[in-house]
N, C-alpha and C positions, 0 to 999 in steps of 0.2 A: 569485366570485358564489355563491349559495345559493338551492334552491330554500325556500320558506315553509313545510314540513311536519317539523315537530321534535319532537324524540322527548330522550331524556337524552342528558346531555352525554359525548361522546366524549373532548376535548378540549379541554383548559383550561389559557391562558396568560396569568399575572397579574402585571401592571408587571414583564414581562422585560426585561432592555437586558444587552448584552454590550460589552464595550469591550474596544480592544487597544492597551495604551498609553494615550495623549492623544488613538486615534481610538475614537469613538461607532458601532459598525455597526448596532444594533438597539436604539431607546430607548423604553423604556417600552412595550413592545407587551402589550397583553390582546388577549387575544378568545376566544371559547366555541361550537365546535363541537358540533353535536347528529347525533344516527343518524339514517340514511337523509337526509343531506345533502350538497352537493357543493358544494368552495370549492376558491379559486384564489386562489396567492398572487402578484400581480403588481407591476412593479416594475422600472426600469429596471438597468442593472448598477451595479454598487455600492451597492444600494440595503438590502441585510440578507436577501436571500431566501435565501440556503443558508446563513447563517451563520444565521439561526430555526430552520430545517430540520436545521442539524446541530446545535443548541441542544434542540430536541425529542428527538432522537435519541440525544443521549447522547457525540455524536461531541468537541463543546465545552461546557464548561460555561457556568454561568451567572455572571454579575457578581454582577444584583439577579435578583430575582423568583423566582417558581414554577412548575411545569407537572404537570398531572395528567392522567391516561389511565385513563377510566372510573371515575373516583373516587379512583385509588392515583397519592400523587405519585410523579412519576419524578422530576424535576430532582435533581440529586445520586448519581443511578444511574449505573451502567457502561454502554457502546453495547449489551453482550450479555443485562445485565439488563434492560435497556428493550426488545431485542428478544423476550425471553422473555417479555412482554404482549401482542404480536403489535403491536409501533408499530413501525415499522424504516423504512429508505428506500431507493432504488435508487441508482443512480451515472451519469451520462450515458455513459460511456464505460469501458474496461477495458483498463488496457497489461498483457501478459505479457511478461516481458522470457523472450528464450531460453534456456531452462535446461532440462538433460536433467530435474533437477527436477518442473516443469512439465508436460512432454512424458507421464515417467514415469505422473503420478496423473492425467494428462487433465483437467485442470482448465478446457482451452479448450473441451474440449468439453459441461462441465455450466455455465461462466459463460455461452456462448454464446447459453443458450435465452432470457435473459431480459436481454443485456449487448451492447453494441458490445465487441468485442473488437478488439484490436491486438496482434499476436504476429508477432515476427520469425520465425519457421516457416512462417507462412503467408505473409507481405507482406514480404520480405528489402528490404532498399536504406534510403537516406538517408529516407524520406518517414517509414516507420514509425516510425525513430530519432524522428525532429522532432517524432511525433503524441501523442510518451512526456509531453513538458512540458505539453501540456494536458488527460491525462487525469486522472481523478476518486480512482481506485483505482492502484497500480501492485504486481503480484503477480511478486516474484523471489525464490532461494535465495541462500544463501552459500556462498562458497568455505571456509570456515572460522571458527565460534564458539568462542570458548572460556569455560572456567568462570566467570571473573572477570569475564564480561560486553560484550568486545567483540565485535562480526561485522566480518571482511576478505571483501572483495571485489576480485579482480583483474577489470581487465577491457583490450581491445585499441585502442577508439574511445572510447571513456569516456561514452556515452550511458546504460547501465545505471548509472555509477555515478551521472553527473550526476541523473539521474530518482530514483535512493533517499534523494538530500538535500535535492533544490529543484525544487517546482511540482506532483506532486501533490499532494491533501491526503492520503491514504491511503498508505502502505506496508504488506504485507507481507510477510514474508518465509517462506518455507516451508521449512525445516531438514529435513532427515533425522540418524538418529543418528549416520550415522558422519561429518558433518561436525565434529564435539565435540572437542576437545580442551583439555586442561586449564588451560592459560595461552595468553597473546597470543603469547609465541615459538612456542611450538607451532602453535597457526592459521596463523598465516604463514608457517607452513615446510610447512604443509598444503595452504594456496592456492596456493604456489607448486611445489611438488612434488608436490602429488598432482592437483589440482582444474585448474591452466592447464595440465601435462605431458598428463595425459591427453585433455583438450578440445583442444589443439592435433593432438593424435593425431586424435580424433575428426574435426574440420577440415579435417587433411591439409592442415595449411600447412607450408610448406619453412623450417622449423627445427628445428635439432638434439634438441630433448626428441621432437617428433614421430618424427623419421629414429631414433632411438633407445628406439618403443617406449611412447612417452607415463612414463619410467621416473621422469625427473627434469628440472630446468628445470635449463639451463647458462648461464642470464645471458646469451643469447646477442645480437645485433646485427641481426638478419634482419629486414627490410620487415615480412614477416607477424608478428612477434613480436605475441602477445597478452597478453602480462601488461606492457602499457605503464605501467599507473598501478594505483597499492592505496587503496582508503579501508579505514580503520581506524574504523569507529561508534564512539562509546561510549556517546552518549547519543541521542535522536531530536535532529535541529535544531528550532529555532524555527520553531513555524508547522505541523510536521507529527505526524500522527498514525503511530505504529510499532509494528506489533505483530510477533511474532516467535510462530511457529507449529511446535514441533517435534514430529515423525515417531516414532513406536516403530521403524522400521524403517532401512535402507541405500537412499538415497533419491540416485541423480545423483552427480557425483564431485567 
């Protein structure tokens, strides 16, 4: 809805439609917002409302059509140039998956003021895991980047790893320097010897890299073992957006 008192156009969307595949989500939409007005875009689910929304924003492109903000097209812009016009959008929700990462730069505590947050630190057990698949944003580190472009992730329940490939639409990932290494053998002798030895330490689970100092992982067989499963990224999957955020500094292990 819109109040009747219109001023110049803020906002302008002309014959956009987005498709994915053989499906149609957003077809043909215009319309022309003006200042000091207030609109709503409603619309049962499935209907194209965050897919326009992240089509404004920059988060998905476009098929067909146009968008301008104050005069200057954006369509075709990156999510960070669009927001440097001041267009941007919020997220319903925010998973932090547990990373001393995280923990480190206080992240929960600047998303908080303006975000539902979900952070296994604060709300531990199965519910938070489960709350990971239908959040908007999902903010984790790596165990190991290397040069040539992949991030490894070990992880114990595999809920962090499942949440970095399938169901939000957002990933980030927050690097510090000294997860870097030069090739993919190297990362994974990284994640596993330095990044799961030491958080198992951290943990204080009853296995041998922990009893040992967080020094090295022995492949070992123990209940609590956390380095159950590795993804190797190389590319974002289909369907998600992935940005990868790295640290001048020694960020989590």
């Amino acid at each position: 809805m819109s109040d009747n008192r219109e001023g110049k156009s803020v906002l302008t969307l002309k014959n956009v439609t987005k498709r994915f595949s053989g499906l149609v989500a957003v077809n043909d939409l215009s319309l022309d917002m003006k200042e000091r007005t207030i609109h709503a875009l409603i619309g049962p689910n499935g209907a194209g409302k965050s897919t326009a929304i992240n089509m404004i924003t920059g988060l998905l492109p476009l098929t067909e059509g146009e968008i301008y903000h104050e005069g200057t097209k954006i369509s075709g812009m990156s999510a960070h140039q669009i927001a440097q016009t001041r267009c941007s959008r919020t997220f319903q929700n925010l998973k932090l998956y547990r990373s001393m990462t995280v923990k480190e730069m206080g992240l929960d505590e600047c998303l908080a003021k303006d975000n539902e947050i979900v952070w296994h630190w604060l709300t531990p057990g199965q519910e938070a895991r489960l709350k990971a698949r239908d959040a908007s944003v999902y903010i984790l580190s790596a165990n190991g980047v290397s040069e040539t472009g992949e991030i490894v992730n070990i992880d114990g329940t595999g809920n962090r790893l499942a949440a970095s490939l399938f169901g939000p639409k957002r990933v980030f990932y927050v690097v510090g320097r000294n997860k870097i290494e030069p090739d993919l053998p190297a990362a994974m002798k990284r994640a596993r010897n330095v990044a799961a030895a030491k958080n198992a330490l951290r943990l204080q689970t009853k296995t041998p890299c922990a009893a040992d100092g967080g020094k090295q992982c022995y492949e070992c067989t123990s209940p609590e073992r956390i380095c159950c499963a590795t993804v190797i990224l190389e590319r974002p999957c289909q369907g998600m957006e992935v940005e990868i955020i790295f640290i001048d500094e020694d960020l989590g292990f």
